[in-house]
mmCIF file of the N, C-alpha and C atoms, coordinates in Angstrom:
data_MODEL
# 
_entry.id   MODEL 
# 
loop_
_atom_site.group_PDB 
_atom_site.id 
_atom_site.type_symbol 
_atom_site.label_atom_id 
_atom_site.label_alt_id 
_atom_site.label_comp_id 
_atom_site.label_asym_id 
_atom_site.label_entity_id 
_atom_site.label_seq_id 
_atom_site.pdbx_PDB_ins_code 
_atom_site.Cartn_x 
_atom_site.Cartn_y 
_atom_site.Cartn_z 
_atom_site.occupancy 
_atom_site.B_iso_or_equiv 
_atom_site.pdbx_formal_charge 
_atom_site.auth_seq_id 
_atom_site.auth_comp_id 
_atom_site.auth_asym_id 
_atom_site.auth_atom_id 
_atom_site.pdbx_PDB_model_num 
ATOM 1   N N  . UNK A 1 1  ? 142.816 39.862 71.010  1.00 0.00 ? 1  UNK A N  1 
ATOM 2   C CA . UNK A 1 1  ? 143.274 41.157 71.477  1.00 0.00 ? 1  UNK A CA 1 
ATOM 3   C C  . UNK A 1 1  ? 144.338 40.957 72.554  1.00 0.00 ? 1  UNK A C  1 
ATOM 4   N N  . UNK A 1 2  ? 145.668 41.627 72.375  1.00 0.00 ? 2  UNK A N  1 
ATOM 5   C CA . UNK A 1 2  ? 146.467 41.538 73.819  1.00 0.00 ? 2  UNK A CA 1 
ATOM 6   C C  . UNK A 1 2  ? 146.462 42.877 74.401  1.00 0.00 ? 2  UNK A C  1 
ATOM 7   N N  . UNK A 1 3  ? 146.312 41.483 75.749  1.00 0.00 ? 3  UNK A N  1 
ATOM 8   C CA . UNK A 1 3  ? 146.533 41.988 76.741  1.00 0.00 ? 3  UNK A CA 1 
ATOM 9   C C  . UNK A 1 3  ? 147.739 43.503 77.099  1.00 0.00 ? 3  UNK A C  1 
ATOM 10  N N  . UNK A 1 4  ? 147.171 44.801 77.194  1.00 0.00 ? 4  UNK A N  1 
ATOM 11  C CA . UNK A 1 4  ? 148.467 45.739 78.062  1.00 0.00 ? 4  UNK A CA 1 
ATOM 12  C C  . UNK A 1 4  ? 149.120 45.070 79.095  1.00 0.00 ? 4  UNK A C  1 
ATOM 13  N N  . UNK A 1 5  ? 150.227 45.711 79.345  1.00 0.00 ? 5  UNK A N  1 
ATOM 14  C CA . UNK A 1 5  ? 150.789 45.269 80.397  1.00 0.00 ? 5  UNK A CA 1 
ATOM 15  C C  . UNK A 1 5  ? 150.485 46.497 82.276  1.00 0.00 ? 5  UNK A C  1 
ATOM 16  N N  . UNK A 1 6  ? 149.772 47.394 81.549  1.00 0.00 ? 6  UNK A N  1 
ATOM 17  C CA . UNK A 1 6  ? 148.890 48.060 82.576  1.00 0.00 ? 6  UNK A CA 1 
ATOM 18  C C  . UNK A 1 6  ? 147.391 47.274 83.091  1.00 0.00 ? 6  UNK A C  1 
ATOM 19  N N  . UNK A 1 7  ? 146.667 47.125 81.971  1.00 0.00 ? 7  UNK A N  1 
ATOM 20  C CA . UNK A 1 7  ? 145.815 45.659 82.618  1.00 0.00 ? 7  UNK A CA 1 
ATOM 21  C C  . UNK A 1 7  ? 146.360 44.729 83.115  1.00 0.00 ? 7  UNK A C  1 
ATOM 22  N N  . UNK A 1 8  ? 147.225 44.132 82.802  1.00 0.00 ? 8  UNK A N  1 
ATOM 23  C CA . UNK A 1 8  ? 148.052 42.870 83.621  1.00 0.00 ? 8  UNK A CA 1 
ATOM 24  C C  . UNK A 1 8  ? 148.085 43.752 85.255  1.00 0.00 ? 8  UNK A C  1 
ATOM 25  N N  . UNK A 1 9  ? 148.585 44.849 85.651  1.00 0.00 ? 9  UNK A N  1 
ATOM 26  C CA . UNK A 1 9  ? 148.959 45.020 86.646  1.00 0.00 ? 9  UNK A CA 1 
ATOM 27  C C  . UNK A 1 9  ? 147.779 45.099 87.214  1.00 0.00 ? 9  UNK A C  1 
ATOM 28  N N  . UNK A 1 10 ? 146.713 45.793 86.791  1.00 0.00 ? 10 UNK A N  1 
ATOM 29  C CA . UNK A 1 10 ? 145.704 46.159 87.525  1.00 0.00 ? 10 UNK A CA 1 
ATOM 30  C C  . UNK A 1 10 ? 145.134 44.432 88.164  1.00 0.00 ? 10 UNK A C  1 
ATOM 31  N N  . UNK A 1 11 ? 145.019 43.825 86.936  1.00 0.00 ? 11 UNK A N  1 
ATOM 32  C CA . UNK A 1 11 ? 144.833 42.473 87.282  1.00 0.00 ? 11 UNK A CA 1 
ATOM 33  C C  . UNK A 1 11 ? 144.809 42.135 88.527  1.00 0.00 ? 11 UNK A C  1 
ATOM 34  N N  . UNK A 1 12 ? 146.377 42.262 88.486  1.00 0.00 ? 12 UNK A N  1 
ATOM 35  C CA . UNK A 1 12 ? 147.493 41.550 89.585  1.00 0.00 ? 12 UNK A CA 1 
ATOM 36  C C  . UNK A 1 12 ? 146.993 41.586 91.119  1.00 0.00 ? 12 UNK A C  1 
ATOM 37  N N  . UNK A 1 13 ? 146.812 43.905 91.315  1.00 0.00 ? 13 UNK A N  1 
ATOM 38  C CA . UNK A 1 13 ? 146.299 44.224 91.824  1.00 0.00 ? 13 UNK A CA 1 
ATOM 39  C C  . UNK A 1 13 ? 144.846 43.501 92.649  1.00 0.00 ? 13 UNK A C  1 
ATOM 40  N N  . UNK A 1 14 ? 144.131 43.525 92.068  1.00 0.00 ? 14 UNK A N  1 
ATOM 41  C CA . UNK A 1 14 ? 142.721 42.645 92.276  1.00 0.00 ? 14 UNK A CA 1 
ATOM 42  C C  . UNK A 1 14 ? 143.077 41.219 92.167  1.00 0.00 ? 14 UNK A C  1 
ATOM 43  N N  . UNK A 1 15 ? 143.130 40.656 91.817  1.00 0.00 ? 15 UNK A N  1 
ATOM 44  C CA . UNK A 1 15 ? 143.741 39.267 92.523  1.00 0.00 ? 15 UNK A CA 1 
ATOM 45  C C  . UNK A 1 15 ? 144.041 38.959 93.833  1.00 0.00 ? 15 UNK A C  1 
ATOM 46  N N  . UNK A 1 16 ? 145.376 40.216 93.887  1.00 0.00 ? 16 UNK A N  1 
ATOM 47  C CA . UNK A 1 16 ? 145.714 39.551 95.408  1.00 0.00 ? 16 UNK A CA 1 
ATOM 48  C C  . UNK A 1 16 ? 144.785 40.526 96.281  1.00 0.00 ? 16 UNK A C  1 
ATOM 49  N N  . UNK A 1 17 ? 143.658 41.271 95.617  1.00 0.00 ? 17 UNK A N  1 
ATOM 50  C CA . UNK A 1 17 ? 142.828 42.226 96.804  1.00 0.00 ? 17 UNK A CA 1 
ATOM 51  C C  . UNK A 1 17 ? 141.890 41.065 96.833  1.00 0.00 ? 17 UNK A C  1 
ATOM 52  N N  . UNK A 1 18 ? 141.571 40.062 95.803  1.00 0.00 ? 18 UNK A N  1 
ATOM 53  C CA . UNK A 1 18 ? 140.654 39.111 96.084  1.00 0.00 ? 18 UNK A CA 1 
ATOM 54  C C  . UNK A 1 18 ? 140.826 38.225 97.273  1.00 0.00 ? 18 UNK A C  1 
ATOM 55  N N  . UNK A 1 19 ? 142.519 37.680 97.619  1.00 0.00 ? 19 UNK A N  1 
ATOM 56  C CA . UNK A 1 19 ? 142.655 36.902 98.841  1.00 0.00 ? 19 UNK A CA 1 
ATOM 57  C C  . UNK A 1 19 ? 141.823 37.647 100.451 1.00 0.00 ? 19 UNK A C  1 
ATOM 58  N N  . UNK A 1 20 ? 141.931 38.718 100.541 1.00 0.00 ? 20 UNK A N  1 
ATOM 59  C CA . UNK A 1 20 ? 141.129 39.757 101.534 1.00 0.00 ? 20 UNK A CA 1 
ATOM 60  C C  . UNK A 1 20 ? 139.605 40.543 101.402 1.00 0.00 ? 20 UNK A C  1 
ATOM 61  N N  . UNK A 1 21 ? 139.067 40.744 100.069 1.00 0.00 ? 21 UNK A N  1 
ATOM 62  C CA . UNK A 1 21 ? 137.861 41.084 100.197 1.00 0.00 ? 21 UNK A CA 1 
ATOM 63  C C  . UNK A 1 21 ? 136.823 40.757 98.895  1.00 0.00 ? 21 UNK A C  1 
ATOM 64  N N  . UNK A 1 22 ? 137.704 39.314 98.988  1.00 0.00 ? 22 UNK A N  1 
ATOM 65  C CA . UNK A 1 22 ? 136.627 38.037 98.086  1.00 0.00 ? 22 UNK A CA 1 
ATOM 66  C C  . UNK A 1 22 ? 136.220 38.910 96.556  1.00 0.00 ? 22 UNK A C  1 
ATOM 67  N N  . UNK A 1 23 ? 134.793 38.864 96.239  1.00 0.00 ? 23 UNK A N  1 
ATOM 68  C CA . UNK A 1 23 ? 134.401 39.248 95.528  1.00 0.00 ? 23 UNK A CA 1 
ATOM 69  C C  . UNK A 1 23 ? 133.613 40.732 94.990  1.00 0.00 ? 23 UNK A C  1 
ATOM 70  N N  . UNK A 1 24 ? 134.276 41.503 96.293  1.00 0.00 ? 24 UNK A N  1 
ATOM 71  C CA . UNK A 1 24 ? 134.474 43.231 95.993  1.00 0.00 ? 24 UNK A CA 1 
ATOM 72  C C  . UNK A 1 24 ? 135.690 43.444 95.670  1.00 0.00 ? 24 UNK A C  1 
ATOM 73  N N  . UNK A 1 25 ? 137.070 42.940 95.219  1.00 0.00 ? 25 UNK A N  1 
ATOM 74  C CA . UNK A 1 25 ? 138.025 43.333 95.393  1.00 0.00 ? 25 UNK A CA 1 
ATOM 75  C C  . UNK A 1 25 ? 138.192 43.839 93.821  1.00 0.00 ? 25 UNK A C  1 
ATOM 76  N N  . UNK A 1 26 ? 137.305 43.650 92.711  1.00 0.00 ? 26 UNK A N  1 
ATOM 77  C CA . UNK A 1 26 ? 137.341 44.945 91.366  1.00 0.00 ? 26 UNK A CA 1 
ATOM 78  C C  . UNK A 1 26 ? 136.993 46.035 91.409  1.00 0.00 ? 26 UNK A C  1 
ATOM 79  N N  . UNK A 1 27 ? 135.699 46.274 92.520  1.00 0.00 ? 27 UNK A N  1 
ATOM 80  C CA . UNK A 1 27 ? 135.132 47.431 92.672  1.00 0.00 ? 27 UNK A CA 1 
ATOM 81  C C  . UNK A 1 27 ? 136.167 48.276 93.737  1.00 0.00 ? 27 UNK A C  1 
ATOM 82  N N  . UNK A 1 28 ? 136.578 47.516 94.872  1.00 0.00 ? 28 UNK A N  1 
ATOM 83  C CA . UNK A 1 28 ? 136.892 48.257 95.942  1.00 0.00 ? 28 UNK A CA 1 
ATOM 84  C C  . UNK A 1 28 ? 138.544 48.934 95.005  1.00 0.00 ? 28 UNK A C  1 
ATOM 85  N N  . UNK A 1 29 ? 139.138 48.143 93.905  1.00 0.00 ? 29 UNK A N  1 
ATOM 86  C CA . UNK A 1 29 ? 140.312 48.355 93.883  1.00 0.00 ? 29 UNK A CA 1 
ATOM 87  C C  . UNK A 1 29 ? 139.951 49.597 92.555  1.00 0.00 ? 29 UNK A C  1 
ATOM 88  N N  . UNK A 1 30 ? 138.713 49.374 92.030  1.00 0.00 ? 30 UNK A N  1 
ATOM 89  C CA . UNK A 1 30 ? 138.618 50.497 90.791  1.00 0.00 ? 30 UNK A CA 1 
ATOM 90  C C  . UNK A 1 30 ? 138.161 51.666 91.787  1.00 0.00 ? 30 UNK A C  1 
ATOM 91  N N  . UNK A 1 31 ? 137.728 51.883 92.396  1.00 0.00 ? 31 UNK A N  1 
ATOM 92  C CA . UNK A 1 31 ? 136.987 53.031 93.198  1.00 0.00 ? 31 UNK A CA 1 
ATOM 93  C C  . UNK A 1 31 ? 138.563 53.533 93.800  1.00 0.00 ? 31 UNK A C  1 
ATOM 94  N N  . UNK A 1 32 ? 139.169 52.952 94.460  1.00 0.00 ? 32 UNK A N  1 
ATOM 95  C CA . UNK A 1 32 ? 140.261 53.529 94.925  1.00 0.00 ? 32 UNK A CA 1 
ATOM 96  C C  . UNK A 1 32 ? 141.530 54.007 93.398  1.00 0.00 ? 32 UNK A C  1 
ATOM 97  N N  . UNK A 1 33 ? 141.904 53.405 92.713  1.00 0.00 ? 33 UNK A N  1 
ATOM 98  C CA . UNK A 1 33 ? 142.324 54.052 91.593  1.00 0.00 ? 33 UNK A CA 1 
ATOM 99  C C  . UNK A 1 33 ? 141.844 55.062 90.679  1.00 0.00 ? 33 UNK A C  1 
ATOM 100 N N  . UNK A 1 34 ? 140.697 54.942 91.105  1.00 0.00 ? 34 UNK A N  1 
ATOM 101 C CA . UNK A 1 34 ? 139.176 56.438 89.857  1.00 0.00 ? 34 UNK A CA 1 
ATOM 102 C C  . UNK A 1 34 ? 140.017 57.351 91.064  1.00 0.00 ? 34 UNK A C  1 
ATOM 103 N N  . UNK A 1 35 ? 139.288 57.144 92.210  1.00 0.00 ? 35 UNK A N  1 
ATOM 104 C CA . UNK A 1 35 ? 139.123 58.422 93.509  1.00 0.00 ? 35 UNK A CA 1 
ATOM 105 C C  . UNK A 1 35 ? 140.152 58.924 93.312  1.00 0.00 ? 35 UNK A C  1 
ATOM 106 N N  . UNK A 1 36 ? 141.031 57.847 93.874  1.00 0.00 ? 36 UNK A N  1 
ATOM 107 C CA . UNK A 1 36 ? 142.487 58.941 94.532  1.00 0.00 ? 36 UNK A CA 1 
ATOM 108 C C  . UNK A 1 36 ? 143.802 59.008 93.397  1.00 0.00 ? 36 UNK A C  1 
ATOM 109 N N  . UNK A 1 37 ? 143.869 57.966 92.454  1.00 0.00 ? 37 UNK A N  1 
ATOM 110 C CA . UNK A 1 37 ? 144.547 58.506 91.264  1.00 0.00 ? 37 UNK A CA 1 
ATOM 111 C C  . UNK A 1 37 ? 144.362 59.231 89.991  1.00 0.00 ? 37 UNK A C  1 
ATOM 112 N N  . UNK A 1 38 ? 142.951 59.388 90.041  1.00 0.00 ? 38 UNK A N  1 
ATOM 113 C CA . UNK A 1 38 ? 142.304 59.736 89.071  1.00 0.00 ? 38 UNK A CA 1 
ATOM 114 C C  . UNK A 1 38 ? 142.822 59.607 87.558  1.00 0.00 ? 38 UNK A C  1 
ATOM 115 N N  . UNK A 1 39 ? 142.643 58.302 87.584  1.00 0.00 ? 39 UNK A N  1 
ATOM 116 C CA . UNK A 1 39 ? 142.654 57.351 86.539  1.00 0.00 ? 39 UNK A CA 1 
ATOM 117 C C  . UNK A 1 39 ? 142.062 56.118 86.042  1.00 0.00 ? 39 UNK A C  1 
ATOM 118 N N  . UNK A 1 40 ? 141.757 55.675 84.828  1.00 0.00 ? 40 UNK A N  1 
ATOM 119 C CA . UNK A 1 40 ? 141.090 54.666 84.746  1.00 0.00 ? 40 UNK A CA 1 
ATOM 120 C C  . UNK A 1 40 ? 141.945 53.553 84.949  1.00 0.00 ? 40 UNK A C  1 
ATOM 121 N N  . UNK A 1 41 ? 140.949 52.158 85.887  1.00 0.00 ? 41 UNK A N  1 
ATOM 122 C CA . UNK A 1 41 ? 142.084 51.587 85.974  1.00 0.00 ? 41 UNK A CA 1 
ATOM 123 C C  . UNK A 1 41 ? 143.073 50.776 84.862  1.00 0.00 ? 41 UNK A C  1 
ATOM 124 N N  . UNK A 1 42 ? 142.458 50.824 83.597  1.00 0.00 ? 42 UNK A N  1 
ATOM 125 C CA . UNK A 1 42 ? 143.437 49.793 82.984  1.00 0.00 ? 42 UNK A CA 1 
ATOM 126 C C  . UNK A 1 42 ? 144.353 50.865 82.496  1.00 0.00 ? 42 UNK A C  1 
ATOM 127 N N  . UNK A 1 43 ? 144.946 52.011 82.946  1.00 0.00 ? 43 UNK A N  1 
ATOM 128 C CA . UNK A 1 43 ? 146.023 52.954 82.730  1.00 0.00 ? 43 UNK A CA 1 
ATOM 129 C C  . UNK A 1 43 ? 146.908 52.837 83.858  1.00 0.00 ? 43 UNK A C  1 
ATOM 130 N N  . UNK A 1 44 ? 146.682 52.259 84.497  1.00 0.00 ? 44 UNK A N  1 
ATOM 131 C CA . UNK A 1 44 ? 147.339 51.754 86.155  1.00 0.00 ? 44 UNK A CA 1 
ATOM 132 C C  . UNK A 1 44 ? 148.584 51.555 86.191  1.00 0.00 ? 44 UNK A C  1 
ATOM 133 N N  . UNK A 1 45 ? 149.792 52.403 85.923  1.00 0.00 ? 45 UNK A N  1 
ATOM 134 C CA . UNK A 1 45 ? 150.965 51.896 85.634  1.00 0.00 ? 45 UNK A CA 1 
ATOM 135 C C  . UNK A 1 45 ? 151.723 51.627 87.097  1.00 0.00 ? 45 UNK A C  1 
ATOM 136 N N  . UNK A 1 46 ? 153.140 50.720 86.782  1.00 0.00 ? 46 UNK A N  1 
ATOM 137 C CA . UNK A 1 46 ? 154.018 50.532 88.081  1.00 0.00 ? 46 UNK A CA 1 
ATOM 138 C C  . UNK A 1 46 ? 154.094 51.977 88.742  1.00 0.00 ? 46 UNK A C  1 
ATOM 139 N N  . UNK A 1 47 ? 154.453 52.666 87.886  1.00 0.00 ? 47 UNK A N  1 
ATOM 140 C CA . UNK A 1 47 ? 154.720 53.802 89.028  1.00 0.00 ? 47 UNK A CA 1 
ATOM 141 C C  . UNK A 1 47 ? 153.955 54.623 90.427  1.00 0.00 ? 47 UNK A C  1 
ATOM 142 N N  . UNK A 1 48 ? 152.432 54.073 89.593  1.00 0.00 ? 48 UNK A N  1 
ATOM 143 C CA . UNK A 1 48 ? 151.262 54.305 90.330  1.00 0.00 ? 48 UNK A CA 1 
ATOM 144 C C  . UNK A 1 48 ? 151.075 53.776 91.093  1.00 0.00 ? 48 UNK A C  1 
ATOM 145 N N  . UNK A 1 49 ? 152.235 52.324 91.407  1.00 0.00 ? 49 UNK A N  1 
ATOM 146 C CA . UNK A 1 49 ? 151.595 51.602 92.697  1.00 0.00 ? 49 UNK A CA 1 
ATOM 147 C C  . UNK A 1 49 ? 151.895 51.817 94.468  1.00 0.00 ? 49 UNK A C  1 
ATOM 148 N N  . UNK A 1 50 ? 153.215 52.610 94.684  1.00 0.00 ? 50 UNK A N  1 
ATOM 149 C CA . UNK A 1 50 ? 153.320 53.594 95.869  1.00 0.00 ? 50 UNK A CA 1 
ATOM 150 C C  . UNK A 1 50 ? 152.269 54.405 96.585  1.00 0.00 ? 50 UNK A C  1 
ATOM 151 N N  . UNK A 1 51 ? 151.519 55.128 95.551  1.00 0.00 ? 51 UNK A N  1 
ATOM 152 C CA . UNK A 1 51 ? 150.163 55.838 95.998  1.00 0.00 ? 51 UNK A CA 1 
ATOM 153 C C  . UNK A 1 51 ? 149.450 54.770 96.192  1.00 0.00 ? 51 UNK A C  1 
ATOM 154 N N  . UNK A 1 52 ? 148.897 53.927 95.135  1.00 0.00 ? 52 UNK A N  1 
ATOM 155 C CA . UNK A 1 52 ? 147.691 53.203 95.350  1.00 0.00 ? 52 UNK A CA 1 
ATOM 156 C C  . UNK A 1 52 ? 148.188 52.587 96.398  1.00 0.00 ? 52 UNK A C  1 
ATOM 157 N N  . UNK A 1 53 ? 148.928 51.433 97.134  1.00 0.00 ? 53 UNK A N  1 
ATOM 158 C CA . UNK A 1 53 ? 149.433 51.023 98.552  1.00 0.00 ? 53 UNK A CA 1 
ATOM 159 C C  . UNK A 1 53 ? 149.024 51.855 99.172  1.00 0.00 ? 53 UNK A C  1 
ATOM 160 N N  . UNK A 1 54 ? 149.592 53.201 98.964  1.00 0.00 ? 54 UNK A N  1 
ATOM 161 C CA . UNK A 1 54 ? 149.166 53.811 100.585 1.00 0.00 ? 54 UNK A CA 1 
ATOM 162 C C  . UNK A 1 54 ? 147.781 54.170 100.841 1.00 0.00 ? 54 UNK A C  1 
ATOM 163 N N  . UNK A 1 55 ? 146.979 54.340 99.206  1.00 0.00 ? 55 UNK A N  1 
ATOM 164 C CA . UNK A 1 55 ? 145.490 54.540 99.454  1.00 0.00 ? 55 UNK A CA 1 
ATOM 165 C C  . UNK A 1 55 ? 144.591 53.381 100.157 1.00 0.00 ? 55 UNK A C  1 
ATOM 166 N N  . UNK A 1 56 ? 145.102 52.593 99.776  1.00 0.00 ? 56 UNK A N  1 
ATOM 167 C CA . UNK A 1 56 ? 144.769 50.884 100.322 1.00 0.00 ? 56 UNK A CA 1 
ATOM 168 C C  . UNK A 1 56 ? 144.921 50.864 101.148 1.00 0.00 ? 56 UNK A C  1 
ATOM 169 N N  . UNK A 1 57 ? 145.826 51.050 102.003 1.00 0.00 ? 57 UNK A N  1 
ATOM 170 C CA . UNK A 1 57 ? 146.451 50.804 103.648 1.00 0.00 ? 57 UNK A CA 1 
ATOM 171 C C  . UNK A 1 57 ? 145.437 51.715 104.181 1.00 0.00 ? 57 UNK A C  1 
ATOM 172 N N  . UNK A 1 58 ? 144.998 52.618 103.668 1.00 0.00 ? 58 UNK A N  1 
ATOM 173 C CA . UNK A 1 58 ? 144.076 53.473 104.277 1.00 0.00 ? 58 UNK A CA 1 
ATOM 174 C C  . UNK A 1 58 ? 142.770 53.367 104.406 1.00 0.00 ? 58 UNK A C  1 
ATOM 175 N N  . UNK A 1 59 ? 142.594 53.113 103.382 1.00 0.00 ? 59 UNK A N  1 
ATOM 176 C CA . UNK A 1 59 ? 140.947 52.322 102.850 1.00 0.00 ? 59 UNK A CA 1 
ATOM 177 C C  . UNK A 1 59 ? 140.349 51.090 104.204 1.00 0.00 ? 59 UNK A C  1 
ATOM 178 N N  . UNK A 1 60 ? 141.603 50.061 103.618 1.00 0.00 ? 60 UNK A N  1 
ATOM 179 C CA . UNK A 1 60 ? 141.312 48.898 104.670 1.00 0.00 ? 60 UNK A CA 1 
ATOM 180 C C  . UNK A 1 60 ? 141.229 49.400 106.262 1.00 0.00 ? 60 UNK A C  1 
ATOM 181 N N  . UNK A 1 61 ? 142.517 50.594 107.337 1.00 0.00 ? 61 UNK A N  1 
ATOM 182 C CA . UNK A 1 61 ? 141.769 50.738 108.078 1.00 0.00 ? 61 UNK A CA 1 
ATOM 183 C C  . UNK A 1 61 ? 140.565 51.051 108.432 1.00 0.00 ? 61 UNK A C  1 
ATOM 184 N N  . UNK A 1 62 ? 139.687 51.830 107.668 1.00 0.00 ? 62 UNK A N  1 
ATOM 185 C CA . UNK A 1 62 ? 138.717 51.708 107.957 1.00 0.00 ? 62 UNK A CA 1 
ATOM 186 C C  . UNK A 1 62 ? 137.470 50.319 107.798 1.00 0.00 ? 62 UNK A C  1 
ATOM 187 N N  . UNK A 1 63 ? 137.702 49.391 106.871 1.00 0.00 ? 63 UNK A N  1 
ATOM 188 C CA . UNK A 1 63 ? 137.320 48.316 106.969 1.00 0.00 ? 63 UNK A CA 1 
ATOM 189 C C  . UNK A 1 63 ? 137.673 47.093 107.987 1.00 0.00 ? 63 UNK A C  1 
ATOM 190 N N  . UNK A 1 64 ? 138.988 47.518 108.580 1.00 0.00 ? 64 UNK A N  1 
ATOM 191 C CA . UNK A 1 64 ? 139.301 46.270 109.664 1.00 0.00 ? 64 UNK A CA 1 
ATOM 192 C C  . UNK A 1 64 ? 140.249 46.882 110.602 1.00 0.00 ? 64 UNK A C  1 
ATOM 193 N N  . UNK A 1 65 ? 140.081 46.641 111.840 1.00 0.00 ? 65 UNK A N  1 
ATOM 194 C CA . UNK A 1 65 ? 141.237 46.984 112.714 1.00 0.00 ? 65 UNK A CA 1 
ATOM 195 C C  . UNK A 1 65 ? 142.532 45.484 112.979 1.00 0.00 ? 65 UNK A C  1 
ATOM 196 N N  . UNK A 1 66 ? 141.922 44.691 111.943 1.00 0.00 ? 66 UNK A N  1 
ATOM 197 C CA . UNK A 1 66 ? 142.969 43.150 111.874 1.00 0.00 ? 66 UNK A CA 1 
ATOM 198 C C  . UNK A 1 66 ? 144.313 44.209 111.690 1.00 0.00 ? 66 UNK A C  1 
ATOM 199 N N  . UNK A 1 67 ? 145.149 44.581 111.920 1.00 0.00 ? 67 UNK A N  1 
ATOM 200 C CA . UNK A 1 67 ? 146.562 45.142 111.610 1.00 0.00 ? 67 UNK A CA 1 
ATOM 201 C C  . UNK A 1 67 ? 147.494 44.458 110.865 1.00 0.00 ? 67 UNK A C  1 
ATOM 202 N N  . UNK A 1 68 ? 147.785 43.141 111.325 1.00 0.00 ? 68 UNK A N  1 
ATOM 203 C CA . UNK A 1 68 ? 148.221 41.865 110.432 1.00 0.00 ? 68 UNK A CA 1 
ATOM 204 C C  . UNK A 1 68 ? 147.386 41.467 109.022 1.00 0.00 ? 68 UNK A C  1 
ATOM 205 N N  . UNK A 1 69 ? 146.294 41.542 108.798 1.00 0.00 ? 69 UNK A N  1 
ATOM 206 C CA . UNK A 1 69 ? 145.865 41.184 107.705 1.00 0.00 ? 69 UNK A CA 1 
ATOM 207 C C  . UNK A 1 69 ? 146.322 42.223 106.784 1.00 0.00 ? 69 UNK A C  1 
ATOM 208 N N  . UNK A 1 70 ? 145.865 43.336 107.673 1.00 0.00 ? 70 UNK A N  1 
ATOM 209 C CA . UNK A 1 70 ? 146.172 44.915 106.572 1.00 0.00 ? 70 UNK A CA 1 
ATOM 210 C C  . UNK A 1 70 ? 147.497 44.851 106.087 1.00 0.00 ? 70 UNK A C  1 
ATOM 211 N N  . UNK A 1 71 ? 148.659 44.014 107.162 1.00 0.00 ? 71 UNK A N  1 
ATOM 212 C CA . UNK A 1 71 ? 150.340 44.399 107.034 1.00 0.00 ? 71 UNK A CA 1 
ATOM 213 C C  . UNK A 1 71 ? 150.176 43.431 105.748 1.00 0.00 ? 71 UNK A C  1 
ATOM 214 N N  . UNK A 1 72 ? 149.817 41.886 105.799 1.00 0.00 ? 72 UNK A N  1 
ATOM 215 C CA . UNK A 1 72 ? 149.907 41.025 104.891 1.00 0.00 ? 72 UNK A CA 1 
ATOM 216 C C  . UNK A 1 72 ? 149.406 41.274 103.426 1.00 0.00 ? 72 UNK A C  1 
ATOM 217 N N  . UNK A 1 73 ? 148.264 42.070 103.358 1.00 0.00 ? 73 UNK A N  1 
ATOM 218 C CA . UNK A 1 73 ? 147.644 42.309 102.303 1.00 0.00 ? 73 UNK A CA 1 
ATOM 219 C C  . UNK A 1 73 ? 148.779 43.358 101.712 1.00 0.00 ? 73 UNK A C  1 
ATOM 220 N N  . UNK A 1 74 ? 149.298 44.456 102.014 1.00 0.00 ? 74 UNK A N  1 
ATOM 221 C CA . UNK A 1 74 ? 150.130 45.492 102.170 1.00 0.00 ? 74 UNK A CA 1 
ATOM 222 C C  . UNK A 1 74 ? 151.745 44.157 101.335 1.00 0.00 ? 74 UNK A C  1 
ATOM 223 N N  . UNK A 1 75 ? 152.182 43.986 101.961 1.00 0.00 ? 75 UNK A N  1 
ATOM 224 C CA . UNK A 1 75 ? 153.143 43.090 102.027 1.00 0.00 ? 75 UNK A CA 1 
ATOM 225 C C  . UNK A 1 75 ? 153.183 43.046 100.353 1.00 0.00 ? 75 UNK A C  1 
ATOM 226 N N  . UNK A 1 76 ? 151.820 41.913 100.073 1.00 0.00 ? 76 UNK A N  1 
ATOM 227 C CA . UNK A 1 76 ? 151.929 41.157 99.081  1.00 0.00 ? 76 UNK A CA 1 
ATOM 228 C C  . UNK A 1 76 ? 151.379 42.650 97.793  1.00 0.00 ? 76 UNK A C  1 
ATOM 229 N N  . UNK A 1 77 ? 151.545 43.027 98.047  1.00 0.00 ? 77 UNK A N  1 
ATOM 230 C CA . UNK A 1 77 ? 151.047 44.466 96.888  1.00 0.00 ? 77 UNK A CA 1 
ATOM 231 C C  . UNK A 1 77 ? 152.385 45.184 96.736  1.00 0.00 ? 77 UNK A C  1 
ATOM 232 N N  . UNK A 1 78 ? 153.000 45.391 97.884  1.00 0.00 ? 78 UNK A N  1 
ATOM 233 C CA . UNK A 1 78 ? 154.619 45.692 97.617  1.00 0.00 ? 78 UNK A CA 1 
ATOM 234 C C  . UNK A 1 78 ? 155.303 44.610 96.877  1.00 0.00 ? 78 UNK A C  1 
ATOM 235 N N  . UNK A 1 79 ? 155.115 43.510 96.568  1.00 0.00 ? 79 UNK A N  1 
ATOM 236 C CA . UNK A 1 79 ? 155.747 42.379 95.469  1.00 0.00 ? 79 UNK A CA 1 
ATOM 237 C C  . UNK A 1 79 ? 155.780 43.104 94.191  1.00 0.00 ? 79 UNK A C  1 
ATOM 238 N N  . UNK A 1 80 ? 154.947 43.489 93.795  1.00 0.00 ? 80 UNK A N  1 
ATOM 239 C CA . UNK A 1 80 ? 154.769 44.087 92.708  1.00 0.00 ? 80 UNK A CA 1 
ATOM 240 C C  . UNK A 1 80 ? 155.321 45.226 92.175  1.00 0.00 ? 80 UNK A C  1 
ATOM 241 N N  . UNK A 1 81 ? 156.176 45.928 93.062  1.00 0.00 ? 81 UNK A N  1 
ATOM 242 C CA . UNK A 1 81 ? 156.945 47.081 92.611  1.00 0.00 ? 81 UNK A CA 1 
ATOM 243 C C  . UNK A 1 81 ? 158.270 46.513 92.077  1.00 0.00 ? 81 UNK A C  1 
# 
């Protein structure tokens, strides 16, 4: 079966959420794409990734006041546009 290239992104997505929150980073990144895009994630297109960033940037403050980790994590999710 191949791979979409909307799963690839979502992938991508969770990958680099894995460098910051290990082995929640499918759940934490599907819960934030269900919630606030209301979409499933393997429909996750590029265009969708502006919102999801900023839902993320938001999410994580409340998980860390690190500011730098949040900028870095942030950073590497903007690669992807």
């Amino acid at each position: 079966m191949a791979t979409k290239s909307s799963d690839m992104l979502y992938i991508q997505v969770v990958n680099i959420t894995q460098c910051y929150l290990g082995p929640a980073a499918d759940r934490f990144v599907t819960r934030q794409v269900r919630n606030h895009l209301r979409k499933d994630p393997e429909l996750l297109a590029k265009r969708d990734l502006v919102d999801l960033i900023d839902w993320i940037r938001v999410a994580m403050g409340y998980i860390t006041e690190d500011n730098v980790l949040v900028s870095r994590y942030i950073d590497n999710l903007k690669e992807l546009l």
